[in-house]
C-alpha positions in Angstrom: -17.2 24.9 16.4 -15.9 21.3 15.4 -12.5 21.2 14.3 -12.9 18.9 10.6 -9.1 17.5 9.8 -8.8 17.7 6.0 -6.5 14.7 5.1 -5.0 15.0 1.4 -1.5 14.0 -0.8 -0.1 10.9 0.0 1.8 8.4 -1.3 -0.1 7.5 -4.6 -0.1 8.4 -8.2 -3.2 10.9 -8.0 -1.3 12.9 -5.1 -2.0 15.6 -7.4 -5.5 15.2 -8.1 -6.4 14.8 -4.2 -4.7 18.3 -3.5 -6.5 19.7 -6.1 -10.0 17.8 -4.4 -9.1 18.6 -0.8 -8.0 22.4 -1.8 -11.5 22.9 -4.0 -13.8 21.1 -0.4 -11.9 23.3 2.2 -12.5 27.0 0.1 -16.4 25.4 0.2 -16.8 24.3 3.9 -19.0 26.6 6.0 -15.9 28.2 8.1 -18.9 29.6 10.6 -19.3 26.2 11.8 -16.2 24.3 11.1 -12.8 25.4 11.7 -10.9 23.9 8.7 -7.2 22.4 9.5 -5.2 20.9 6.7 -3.4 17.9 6.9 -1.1 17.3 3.6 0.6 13.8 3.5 3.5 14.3 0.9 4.7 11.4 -1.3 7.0 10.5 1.2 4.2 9.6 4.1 5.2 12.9 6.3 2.0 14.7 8.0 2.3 18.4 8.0 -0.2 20.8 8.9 -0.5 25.0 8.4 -2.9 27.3 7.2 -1.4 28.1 4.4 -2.1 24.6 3.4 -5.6 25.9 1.7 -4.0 27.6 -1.1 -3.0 26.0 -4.4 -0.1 28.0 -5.1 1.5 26.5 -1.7 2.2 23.7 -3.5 4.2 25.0 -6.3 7.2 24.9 -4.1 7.6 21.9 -2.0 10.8 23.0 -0.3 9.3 26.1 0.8 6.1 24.0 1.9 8.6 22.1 4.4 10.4 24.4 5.5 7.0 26.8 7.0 4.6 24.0 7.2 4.2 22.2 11.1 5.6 18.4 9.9 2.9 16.4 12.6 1.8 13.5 13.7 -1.5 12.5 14.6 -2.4 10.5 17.7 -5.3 10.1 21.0 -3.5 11.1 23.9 -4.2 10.6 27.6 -7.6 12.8 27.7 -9.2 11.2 24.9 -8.1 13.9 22.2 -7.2 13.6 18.8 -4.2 15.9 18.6 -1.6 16.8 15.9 1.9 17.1 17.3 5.6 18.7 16.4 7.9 16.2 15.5 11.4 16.4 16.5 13.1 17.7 20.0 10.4 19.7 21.3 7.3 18.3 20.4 3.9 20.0 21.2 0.3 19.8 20.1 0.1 22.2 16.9 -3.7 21.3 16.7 -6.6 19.4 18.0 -9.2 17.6 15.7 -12.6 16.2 16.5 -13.4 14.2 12.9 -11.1 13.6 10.2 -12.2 14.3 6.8 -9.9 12.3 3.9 -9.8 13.7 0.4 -7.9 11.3 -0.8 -7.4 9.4 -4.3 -5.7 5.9 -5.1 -3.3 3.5 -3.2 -2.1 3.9 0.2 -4.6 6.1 1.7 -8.3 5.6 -0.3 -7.8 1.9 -0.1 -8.3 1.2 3.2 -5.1 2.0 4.4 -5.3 5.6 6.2 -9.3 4.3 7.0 -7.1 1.7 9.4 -5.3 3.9 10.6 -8.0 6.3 11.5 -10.5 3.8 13.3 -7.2 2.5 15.4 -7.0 5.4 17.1 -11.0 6.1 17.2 -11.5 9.4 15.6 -14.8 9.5 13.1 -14.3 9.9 10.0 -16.0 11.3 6.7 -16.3 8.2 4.4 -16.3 4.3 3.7 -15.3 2.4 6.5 -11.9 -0.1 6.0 -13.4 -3.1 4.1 -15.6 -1.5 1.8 -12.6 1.5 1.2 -10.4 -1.5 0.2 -13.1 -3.5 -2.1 -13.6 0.3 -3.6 -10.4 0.4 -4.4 -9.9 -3.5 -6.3 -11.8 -3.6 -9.6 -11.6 -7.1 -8.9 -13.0 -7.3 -5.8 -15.7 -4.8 -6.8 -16.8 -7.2 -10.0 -16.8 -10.3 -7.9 -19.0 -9.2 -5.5 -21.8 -7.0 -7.8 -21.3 -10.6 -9.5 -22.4 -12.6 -6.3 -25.5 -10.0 -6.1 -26.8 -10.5 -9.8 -25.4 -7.0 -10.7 -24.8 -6.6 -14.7 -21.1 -6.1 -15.3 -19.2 -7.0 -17.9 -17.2 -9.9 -19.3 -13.7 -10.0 -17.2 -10.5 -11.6 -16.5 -8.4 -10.8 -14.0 -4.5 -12.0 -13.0 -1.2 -10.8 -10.6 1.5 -10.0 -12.6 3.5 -13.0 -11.2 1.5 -15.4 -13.7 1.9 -12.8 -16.5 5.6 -13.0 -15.9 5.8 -16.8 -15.7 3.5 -17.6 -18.3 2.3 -15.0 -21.1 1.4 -17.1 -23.6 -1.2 -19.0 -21.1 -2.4 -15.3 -19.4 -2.6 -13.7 -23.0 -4.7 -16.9 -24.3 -6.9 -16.4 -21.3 -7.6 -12.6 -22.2 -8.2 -13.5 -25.9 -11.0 -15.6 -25.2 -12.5 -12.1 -24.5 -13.3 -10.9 -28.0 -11.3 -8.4 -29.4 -11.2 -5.2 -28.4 -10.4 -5.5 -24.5 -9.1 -2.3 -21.6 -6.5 -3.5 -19.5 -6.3 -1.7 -16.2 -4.5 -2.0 -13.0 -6.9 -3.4 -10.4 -6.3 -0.9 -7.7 -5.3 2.4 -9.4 -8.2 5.5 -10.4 -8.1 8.8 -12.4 -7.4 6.2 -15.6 -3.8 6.1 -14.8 -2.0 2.9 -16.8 -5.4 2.0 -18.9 -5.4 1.2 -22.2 -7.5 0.1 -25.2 -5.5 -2.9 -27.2 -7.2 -4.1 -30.7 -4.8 -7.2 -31.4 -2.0 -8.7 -29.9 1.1 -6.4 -29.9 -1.1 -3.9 -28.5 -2.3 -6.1 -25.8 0.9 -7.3 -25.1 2.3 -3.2 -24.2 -1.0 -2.4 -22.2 -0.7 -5.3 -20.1 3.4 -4.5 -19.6 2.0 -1.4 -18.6 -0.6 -2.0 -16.6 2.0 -4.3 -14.5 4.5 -1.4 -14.0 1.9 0.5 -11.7 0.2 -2.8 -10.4 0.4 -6.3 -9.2 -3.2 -7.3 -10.4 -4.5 -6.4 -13.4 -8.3 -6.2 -15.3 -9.1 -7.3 -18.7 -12.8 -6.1 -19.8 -14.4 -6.4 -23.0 -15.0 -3.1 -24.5 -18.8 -2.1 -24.4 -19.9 -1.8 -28.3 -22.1 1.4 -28.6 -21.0 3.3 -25.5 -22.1 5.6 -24.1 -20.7 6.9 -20.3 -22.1 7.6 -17.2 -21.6 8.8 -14.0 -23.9 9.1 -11.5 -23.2 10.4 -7.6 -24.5 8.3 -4.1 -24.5 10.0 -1.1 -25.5 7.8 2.2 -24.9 5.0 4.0 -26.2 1.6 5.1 -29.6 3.6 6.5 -30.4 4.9 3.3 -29.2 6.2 -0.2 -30.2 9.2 -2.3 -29.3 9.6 -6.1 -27.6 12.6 -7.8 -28.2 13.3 -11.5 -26.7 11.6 -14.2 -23.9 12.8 -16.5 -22.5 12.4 -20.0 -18.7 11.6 -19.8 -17.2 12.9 -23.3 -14.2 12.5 -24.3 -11.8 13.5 -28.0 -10.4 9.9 -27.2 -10.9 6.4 -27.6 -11.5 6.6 -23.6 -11.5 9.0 -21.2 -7.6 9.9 -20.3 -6.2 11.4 -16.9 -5.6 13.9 -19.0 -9.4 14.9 -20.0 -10.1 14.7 -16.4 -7.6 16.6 -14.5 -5.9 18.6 -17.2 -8.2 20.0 -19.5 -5.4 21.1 -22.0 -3.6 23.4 -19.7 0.1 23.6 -19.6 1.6 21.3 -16.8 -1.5 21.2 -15.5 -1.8 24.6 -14.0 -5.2 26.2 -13.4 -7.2 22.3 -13.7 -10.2 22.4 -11.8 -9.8 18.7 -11.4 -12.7 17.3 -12.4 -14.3 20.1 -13.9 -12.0 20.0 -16.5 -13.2 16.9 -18.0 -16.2 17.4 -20.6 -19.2 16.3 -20.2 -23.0 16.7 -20.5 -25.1 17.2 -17.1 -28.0 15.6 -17.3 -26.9 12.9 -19.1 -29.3 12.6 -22.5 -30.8 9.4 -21.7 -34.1 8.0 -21.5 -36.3 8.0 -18.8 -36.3 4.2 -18.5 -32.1 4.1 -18.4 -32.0 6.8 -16.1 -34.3 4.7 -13.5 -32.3 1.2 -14.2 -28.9 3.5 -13.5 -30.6 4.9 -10.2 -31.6 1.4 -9.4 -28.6 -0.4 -10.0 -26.0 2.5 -8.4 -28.3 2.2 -4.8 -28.0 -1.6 -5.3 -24.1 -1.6 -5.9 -23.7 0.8 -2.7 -25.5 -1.7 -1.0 -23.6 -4.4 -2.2 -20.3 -2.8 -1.2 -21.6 -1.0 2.6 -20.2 2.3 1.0 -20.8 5.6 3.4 -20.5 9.2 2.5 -20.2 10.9 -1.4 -19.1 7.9 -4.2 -19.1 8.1 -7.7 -20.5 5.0 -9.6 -19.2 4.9 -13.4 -21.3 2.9 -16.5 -21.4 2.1 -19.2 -24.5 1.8 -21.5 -24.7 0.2 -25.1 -26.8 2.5 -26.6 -27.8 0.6 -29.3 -29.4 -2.5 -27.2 -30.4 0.1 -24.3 -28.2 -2.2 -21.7 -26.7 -1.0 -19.0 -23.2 -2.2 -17.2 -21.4 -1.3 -13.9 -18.1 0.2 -14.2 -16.5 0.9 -11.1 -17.3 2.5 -8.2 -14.5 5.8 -6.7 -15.1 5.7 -2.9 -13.4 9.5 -2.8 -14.5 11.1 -5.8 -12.4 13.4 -7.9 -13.6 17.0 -6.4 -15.9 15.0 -4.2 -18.2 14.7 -7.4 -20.2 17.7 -6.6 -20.9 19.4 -9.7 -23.2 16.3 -9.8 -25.2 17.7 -6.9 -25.3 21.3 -7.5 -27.7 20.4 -10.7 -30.3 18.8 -8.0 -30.4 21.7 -5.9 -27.8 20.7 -3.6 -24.5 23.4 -3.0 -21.6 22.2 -2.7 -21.3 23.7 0.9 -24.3 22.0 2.2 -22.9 18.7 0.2 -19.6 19.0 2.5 -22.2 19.6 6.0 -24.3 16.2 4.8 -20.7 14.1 4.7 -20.0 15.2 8.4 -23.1 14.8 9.6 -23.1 10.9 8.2 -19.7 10.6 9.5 -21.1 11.4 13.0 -24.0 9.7 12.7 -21.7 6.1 11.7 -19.4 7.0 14.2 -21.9 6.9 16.9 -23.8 3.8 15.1 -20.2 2.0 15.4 -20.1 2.8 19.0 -22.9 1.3 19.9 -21.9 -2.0 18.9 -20.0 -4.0 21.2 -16.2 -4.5 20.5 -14.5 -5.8 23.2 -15.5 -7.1 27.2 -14.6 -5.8 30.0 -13.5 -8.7 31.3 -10.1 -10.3 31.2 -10.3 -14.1 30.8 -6.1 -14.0 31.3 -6.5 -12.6 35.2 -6.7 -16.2 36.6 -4.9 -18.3 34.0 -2.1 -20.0 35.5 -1.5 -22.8 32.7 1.8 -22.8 31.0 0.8 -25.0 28.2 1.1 -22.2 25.7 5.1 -21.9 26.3 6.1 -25.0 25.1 8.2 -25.1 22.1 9.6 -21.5 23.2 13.0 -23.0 24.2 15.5 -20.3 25.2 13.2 -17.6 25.2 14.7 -15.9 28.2 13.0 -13.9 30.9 9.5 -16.2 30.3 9.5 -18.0 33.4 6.1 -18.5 34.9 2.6 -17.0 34.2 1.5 -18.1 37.3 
């Protein structure tokens, strides 16, 4: 039975939203061929690990989480396993793991960051690998390179906070050449925290003093006239792609909210079925030509990017002039995007089996590629050319 280590929390605005994702993926995963073990990463960067990590309610309480759950670190030892271990005094291996399995959302831990950490110490790994988790998670990054490949996207500006703060009047002319009305965003953030809509100046002017409190780079895009949203699921890796179907994002407001996503209009949030909650029409009433150009383009921006494993690929489409613009791309979908699948045939179960079995299947690709030689090119160097300026630095006497 392989032992799949579900990573979730962390230190990131949509903590939330990933418990609710990892919590929705582990109740799906065929427990016959995987043993599931939870690995919760509170706000605070502590690993902790427990059975009772599975169920939503566990979370209601975070002191009584704490106190029961194993608090863990997660490391290769000497015989080549990936172990969690006890913190503290005593410390003993809680748990072994043979492929880690992030269900992550937003900065810190979907950008790259925990990816790092993972390939450091060699375990495989469901998902994008480090560079392309870090361009999924930089709008910028992501426009500048669909740019570079011809993609359609549409008119930007981008800018760190620093320049905002030095010079508004020059950043804020800069935007307005961008016809009125513009969405500011934080680069790097997802689940449509700190975006806004602005219509004139004032409001422009709040959304961008916004946007800077969650981020140091921020997005200006001209607003799509006609819209219509889409979303559309890519499951693969550099070997291949396949398509899921296409769905209608809809939305009371003047664009879709964290709050028509992971909410749904319940109380404090209780009972949201994270994504599910958001409304939307599946399959997407489109026509046959705009569902083949957003197939086309989504495989091309995966491409582009050298995503792996389940992504989400957002557009947007002027209806009116039938044209079709890349969004964004979520390398860790909200609830893994599988109620995206399940219209094409594809259970969520078997969804969560594919994702493994491409994680293995990179891991082992990776492997075969040469990283390092065996030889060491320092085992007859006897020059001491390389000390010199390092004055006083005591105990370097000779390399010789």
């Amino acid at each position: 039975m392989i032992k799949v280590g579900v990573i979730f929390g962390g230190e990131s605005v949509e903590h939330e939203v990933s418990i609710i994702s990892a919590i929705q993926a582990m109740n799906k995963m065929d427990a016959e061929k995987y043993e599931i073990i939870p690995i919760y990463i509170d706000k605070k960067g502590e690993w902790y690990t427990g059975d009772f990590l599975k169920e939503i309610e566990t979370f209601q309480d975070m002191e009584l989480l704490k106190k029961y759950a194993k608090n863990v670190v997660l490391y290769k030892n000497k015989y080549g396993s990936f172990v969690l271990q006890s913190k503290g005094f005593l410390k003993k291996v809680v748990k072994e793991i043979d492929i880690a399995f992030p269900i992550v959302h937003g900065t810190n831990v979907e950008d790259g960051v925990l990816q790092g950490f993972l390939k450091t110490i060699g375990i495989p790994f469901v998902g994008s690998d480090v560079a392309a988790a870090a361009i999924g998670q930089d709008k910028v990054f992501q426009k500048q390179i669909w740019k570079s490949e011809e993609l359609p996207i549409p008119e930007y500006v981008w800018f760190f906070d620093t320049e905002y703060e030095d010079n508004p009047e020059k950043i804020l002319k800069m935007i307005e050449k961008i016809k009125y009305p513009v969405i500011v965003k934080p680069a790097t953030l997802g689940s449509s925290v700190g975006i806004n809509i602005a219509h004139k100046r004032e409001e422009l002017q709040k959304a961008v003093e916004e946007a800077i409190s969650y981020d140091s780079k921020i997005l200006v895009e001209e607003v799509i006239d006609n819209l219509v949203e889409v979303n559309i699921g890519v499951v693969g890796n550099s070997d291949g792609y396949d398509t899921s179907v296409i769905e209608k994002v809809l939305s009371g407001n003047e664009l879709l909210t964290y709050e028509d996503k992971y909410v749904g209009g319940k109380k404090n949030g209780r009972g949201s079925k994270g994504m599910l909650s958001a409304t939307r029409k599946i399959p997407a009433d489109i026509s046959e030509k705009l569902t083949n150009e957003v197939r086309d383009v989504a495989i091309r921006a995966s491409k582009a990017l050298n995503l792996s494993g389940d992504v989400r690929i957002d557009f947007l489409i002027d209806d009116k002039n039938k044209r079709v613009y890349l969004n964004e791309v979520n390398t860790i979908p909200g609830s893994l995007a599988f109620y995206l699948w399940e219209p094409a045939g594809k259970k969520y179960t078997e969804l969560l089996d594919e994702l493994i079995n491409i994680a293995i299947k990179d891991y082992k690709k990776r492997n075969n590629k040469i990283h390092s030689f065996d030889s060491n090119i320092l085992s007859g160097y006897s020059g001491t050319k390389g000390l010199k300026g390092a004055k006083g630095a005591k105990g370097v006497k000779s390399l010789k």
